[in-house]
N, C-alpha and C positions, 0 to 999 in steps of 0.2 A: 504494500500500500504506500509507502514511502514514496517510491518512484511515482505513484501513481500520484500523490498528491504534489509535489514538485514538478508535475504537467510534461512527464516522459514519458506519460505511455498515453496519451488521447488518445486513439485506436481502444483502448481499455475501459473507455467512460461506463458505459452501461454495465459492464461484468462487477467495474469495482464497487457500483453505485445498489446492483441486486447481487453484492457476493452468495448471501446466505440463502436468497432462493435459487441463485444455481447452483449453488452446492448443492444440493438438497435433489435438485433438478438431473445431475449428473450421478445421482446414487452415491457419492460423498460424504465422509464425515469429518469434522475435527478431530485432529488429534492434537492434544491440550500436551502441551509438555509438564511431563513431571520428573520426580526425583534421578531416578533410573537414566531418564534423556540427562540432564543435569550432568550428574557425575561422569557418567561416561563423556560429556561434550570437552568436560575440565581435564580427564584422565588421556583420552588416546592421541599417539603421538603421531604431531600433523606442523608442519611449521605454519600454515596458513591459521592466522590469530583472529578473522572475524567472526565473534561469536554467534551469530547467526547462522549464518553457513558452518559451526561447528555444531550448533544443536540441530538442524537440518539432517547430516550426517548421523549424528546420534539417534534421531528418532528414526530415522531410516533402516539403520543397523538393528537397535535395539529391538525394534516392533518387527523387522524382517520385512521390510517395505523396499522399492525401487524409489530412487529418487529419480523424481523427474525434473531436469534442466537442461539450457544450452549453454552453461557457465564451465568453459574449462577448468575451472579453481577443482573441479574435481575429479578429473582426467588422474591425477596424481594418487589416489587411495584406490588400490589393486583390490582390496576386497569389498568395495561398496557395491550394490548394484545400483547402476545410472541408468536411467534409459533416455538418448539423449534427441 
């Protein structure tokens, strides 16, 4: 949402504006980060420091989910799965 409110993604207006009924819409859920995502984001070793994209990674692993991005910042972790 960041980007989206610093007016980089217009293409994105309406998605960011009804996130929660297309989530909803696409068979989606949140996943809420908790303790588990946490530690593991603080613990594995990654030289890339933005905390964001280290709980991204975290929840991904932890829950056994595919991270979906076209951000090479993750091209670099051999055991994630990306699907890019």
């Amino acid at each position: 949402m960041n980007k989206y409110r610093l007016g980089k993604l217009p293409e994105y207006t309406y998605l960011a504006e009804n996130y929660l009924e297309k989530l909803h819409e696409f068979g989606a859920d949140e996943l809420l980060i908790n303790t588990q995502h946490t530690y593991f984001a603080g613990k594995f070793e990654w030289s890339h420091r933005d905390p964001f994209d280290r709980l991204l990674v975290a929840q991904a692993f932890t829950e056994n989910m595919f991270l979906v991005t076209n951000d090479s910042v993750f091209h670099s972790i051999p055991w994630l799965d990306v699907l890019w």
